[in-house]
N, C-alpha and C positions, 0 to 999 in steps of 0.2 A: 433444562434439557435442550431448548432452542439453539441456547447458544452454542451448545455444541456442535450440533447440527449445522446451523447456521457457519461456525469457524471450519466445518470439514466443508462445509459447497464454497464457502468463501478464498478457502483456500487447497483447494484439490489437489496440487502436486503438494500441499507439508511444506511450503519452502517457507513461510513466514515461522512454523512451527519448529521446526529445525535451526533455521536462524535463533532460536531464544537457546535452543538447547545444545548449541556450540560453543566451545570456548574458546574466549579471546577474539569474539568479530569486533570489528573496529566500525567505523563509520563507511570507510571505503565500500566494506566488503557488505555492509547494512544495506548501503544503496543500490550495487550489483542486485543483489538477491531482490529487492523493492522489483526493479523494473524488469527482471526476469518474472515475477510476480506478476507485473501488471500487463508484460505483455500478453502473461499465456491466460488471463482474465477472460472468460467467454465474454462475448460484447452483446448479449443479454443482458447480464450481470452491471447491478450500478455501484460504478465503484465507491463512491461518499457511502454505499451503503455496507459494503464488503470492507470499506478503510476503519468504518467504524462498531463496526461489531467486532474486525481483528483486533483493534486498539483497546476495547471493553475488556478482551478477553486475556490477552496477552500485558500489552502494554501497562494499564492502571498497575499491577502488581510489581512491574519491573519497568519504571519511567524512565530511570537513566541509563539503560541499555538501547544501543544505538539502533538497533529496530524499532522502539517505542519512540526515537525522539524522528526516527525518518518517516514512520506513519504518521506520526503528531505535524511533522510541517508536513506533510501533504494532504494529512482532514484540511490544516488553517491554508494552503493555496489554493490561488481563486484560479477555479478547473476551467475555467469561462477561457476559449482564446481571445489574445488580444487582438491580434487583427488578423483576417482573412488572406491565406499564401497563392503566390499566384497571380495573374493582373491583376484581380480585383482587388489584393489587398495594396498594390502602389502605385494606383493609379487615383488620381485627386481628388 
């Protein structure tokens, strides 16, 4: 019962949830929906922790649906930025 809970705070507008149960989304429209996802993420909320309980819930049953494989590269990239924008990041 968690995870359900868990998949409705994680994903409060349904757009990961919808995303599975439309047909015919491609990658394009996989990745749209992601960052419309992540923008409207409350920033309380951590997202390695909201990427991986959607992936638990969604994804494992349905891995080669282009939702499951755009969560899946964004659990595996590294959330850390690279360098600092701004002077400080090109200045020597």
């Amino acid at each position: 019962m968690a995870q359900i809970d868990d998949t409705a705070r994680f994903d409060h507008k349904g757009l990961i949830r919808e995303a599975y149960r439309m047909e015919g989304v491609g990658p394009g429209e996989a990745r749209s929906i992601f960052l419309d996802w992540a923008l409207s993420l409350p920033d309380e909320t951590e997202q390695s922790m909201a990427l991986s309980s959607l992936y638990e819930h969604y994804g494992r049953s349905a891995p080669e649906h282009p939702m499951s494989v755009v969560l899946k590269e964004a659990m595996e990239a590294d959330m850390t930025p690279k360098r600092r924008g701004g002077w400080r990041g090109r200045r020597d």
